[in-house]
N, C-alpha and C positions, 0 to 999 in steps of 0.2 A: 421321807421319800426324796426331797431336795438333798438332804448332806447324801444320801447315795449314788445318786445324780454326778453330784460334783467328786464324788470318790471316784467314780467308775472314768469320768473326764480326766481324770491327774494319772489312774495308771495308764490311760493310751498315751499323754503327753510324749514319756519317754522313745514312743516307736515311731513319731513324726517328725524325718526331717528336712530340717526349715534352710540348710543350707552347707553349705563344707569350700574352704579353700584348700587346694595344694599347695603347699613352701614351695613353689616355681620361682627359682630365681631371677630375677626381672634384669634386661637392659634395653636400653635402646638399642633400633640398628644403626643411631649416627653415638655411639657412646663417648665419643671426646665434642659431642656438640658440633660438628661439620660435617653437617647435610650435604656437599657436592660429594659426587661420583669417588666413589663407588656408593658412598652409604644412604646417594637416594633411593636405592633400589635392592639393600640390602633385609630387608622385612623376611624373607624367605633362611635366609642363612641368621641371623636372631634368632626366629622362632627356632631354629633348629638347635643353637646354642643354647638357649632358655632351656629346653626339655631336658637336653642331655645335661646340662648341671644340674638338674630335677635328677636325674637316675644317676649321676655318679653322685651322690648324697653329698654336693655343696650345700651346706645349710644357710650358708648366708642370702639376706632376702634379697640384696641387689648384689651382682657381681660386678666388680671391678672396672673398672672403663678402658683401665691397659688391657686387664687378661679380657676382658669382651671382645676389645678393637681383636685383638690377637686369635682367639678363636672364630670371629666374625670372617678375617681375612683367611684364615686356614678354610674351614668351609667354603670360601667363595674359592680358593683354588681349587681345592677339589672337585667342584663342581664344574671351575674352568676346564678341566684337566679331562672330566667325563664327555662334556658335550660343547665346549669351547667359550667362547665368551658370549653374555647373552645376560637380560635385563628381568626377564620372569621366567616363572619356571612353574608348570602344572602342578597339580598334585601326584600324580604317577612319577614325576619325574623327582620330586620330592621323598616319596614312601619308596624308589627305587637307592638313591642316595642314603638315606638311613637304613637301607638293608645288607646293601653291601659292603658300607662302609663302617657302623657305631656300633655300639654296644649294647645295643637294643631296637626294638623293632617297629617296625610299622605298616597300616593298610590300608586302605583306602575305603569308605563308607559311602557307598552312593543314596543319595536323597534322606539322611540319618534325618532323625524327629529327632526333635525337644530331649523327650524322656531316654530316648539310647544314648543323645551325647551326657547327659547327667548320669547316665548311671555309668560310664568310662572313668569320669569325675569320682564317684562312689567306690569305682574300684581300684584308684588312687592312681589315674594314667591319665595324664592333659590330656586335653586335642588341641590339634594343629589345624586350623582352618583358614582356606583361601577364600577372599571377599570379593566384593563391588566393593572397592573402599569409601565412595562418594554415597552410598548406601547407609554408612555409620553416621553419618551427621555429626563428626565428629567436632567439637569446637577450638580446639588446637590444631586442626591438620589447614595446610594453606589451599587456599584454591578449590573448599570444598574435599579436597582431600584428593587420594591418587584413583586411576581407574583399576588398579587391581593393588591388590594389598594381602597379606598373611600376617596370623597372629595368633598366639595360644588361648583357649582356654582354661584356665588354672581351679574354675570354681565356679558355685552357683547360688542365689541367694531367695527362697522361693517367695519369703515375705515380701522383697520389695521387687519380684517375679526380675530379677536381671541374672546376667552371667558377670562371674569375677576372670577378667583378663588381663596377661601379661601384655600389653598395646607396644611394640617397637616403633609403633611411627610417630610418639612422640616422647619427653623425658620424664610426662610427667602419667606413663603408661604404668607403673606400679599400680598393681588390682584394680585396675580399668576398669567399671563399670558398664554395660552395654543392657538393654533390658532384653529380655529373651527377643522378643516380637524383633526388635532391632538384630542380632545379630542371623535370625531363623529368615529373614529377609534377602540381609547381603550375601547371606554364603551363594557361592557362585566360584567353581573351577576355574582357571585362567585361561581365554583366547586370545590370539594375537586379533590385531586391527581393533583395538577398543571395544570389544564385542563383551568382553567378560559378563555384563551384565546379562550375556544371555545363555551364558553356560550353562551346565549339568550343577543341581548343588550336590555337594562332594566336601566329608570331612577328613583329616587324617587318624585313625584312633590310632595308640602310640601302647607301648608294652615293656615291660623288662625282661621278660621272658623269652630266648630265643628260642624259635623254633625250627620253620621254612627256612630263615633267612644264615641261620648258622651255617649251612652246605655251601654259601654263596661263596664264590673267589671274585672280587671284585675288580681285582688290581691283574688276576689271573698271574700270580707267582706260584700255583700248585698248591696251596695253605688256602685254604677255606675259610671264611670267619669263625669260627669255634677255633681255629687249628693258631691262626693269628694271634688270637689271643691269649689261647694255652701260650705261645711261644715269646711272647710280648713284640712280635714284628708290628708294622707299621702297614694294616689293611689298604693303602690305595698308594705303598710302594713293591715293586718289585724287586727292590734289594734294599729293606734296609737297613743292612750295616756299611751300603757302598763298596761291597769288596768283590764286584762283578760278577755274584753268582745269585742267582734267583731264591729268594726266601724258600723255598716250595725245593730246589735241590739240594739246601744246604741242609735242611730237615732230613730228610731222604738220606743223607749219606753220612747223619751222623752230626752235623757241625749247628753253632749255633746260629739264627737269623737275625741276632741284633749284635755280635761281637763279633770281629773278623777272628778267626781261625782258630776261635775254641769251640771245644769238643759240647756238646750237649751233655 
């Protein structure tokens, strides 16, 4: 009766699990090491690099510190470029950004549990989560840490009950550990006046899949993101091959939207 016991325990082994990381490629948001401005406040455009090397299938586990700095700052233009210059940035204003602009999608989760952000993990799609950042206890970050903060989760590990995170706020955030209770604490949406800690919790869940977000024209050149991309233009310019006519007319009338005055 015991060895049946112990037979019947080994076949459910295989359907329990204990954990899973995503390859989320990891940088800092200061990745040459200099923390002043802009990259004290760059946590929001990271995590948004980190995902998107996740869906264009960079396999390498950390990305480069030039191509990071260099996508990190591309990001933060664009974002200048949406809503002007500015220090944090909500979640909506985040899942709005990666809609109209990437290659992939996102949405917003209000009050998400435990079990909905791991099963996003399960279906192989990070979240993107805005914090309390003084809430993480984090033992690297100075001064307690910042009052608002963003950062991926990549992964989750049920044995020693934590979450595996890509951390940008500091270098040595490759698979950041956080224990669940810790991270289901800080999440908190961003307010101005220091208030974050008294926000709405709020996750990003993140997709490869477009859907909604394919119809968007973000840059408004007449090319929608599905169309952008069929065409390889440049989603948050309105001309770009610089030959003064709008991505969205040069399709329209036959030409191409990334070589001046060839024919499609």
């Amino acid at each position: 009766m015991r060895f049946t016991l112990v037979y019947f325990f080994i076949l459910l082994i295989p359907n329990i699990v204990f954990g899973v990381n995503l390859n989320v490629p990891f940088t800092s948001q200061a990745p040459e090491g200099n923390w002043r401005q802009p990259w004290q406040d760059t946590c929001e455009e990271a995590s948004i690099v980190m995902v998107d090397n996740y869906y264009q299938n960079n396999y390498d586990k950390k990305i480069n510190s030039l191509t990071a700095k260099n996508q990190i700052l591309q990001t933060l233009k664009i974002k200048e470029q949406k809503w002007g210059k500015s220090l944090d940035e909500n979640a909506k204003q985040i899942v709005e950004l990666i809609n109209n602009y990437l290659p992939w999608e996102a949405k917003i989760a209000e009050n998400p549990s435990l079990e909905q952000i791991k099963n996003e993990i399960d279906k192989g799609q990070p979240v993107i989560i805005p914090v309390y950042g003084k809430a993480l206890k984090n033992k690297f970050f100075k001064n307690g840490g910042p009052i608002y903060h963003m950062l991926v989760i990549s992964g989750y590990d049920n044995d020693t009950q934590e979450f595996i995170t890509e951390e940008p706020g500091t270098r040595y955030g490759l698979d950041f550990r956080y224990s669940f209770a810790t991270i289901m604490s800080a999440l908190h949406d961003y307010l101005p006046q220091r208030r974050t800690a008294f926000a709405p919790k709020v996750a990003i869940f993140t997709s490869k899949e477009l859907t909604e977000s394919s119809k968007l024209d973000g840059d408004n050149d007449g090319l929608n993101k599905e169309q952008e991309f069929k065409y390889g233009s440049i989603t948050w310019l309105i001309d770009s091959d610089g030959d003064n006519y709008n991505d969205g007319f040069e399709v329209l009338n036959g030409y191409s939207p990334i070589k001046k005055l060839e024919k499609l």
